[in-house]
N, C-alpha and C positions, 0 to 999 in steps of 0.2 A: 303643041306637044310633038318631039319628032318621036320617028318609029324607035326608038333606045324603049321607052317605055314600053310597050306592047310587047318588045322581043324582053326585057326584064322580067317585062311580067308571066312569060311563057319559059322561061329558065328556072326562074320561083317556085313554078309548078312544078316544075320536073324534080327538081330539087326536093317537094313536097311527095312527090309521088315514091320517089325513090328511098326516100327517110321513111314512110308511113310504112311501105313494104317490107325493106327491112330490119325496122324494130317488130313490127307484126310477125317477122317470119321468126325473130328470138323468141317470141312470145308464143308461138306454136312449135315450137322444140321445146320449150317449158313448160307449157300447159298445152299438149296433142288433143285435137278433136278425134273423139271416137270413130273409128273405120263404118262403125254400122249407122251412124248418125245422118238422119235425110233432112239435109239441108233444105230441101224445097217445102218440110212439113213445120210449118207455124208452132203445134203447139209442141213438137218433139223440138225445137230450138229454143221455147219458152223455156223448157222444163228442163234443159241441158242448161242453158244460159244461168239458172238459178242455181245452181251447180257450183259454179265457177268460182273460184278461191279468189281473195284479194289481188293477190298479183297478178292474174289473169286481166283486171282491170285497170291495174297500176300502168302492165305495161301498153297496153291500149290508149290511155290518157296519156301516158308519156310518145308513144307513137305520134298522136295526134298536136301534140304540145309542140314538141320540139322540134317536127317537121312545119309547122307554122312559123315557127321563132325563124329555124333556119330557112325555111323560104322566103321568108318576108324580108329578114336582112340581105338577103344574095338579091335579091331583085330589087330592091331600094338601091344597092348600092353599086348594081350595074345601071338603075337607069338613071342615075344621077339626081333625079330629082322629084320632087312629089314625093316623099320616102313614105309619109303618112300614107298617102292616097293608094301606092303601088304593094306595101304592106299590108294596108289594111284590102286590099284586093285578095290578095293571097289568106287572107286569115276569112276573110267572107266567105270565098269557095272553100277551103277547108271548114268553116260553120256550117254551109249548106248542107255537106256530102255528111256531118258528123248528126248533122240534123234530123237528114235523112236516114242513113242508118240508124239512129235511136229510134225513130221514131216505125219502121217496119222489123226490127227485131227489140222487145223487151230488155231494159236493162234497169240495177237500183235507182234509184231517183238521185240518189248520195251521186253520183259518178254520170247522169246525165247533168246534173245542175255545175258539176265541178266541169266537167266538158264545153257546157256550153258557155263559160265563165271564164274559163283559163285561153280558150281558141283565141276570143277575141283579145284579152288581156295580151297573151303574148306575140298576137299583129302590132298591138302598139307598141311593147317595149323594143319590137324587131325595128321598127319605123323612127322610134326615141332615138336610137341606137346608129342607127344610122344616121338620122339627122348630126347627132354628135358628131361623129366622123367627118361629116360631110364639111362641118362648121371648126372643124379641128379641135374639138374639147375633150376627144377621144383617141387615145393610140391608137394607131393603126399595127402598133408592134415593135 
């Protein structure tokens, strides 16, 4: 495996970092957390979190979605190869961190189970996707 993969896979990331941020950051211009809300208290985030309107969750799941798809494509398709292996890299650390977060702040079960079901889903269609390309069955444009 030359170094193309490890530096794919740390472009991916970035790629991921920088999508999750800002659709999150639409998402908090559209649904504001409260000025007086103490984030560091458990159940005052329980009880806020249960609050929160549909869309609040939409675009959170779509944050997480679509910075996997697009990370997982842009580092398959910089490292040339392994597209499964280097996407599905990128969709596992985004499962972990999304894992993570569910699992120390409360959220519906509808919208963990959709999360932890789409993350990976869309590592592999990123990894499909690029294989195509790769294989040419796919425009490139």
């Amino acid at each position: 495996m030359s170094v193309r993969v490890p530096v794919a896979a740390l472009i991916g990331l970035v790629v991921v970092l920088g999508l999750v941020t800002g659709i999150e950051s639409v998402g908090d211009v559209m649904y504001p957390t409260p000025a007086d809300l103490d984030l560091t208290d458990s159940e005052q985030l329980r009880r806020y979190v249960e609050t929160l309107p549909l869309g609040a969750f939409l675009v959170i799941l779509t944050a997480w979605v679509t910075s996997t798809f697009a990370g997982g494509l842009v580092a398959a398709l910089v490292a040339r190869t392994y597209p499964y292996v280097v996407a599905g890299f990128i969709g596992l650390v985004v499962f972990v961190a999304s894992a993570s977060h569910l699992s120390s702040i409360p959220h519906p079960i509808w919208f963990a189970r959709a999360a932890l079901i789409a993350v990976p889903l869309a590592a592999w269609a990123a990894g499909a996707l690029a294989a195509g390309i790769a294989r040419g069955r796919v425009s490139r444009g």
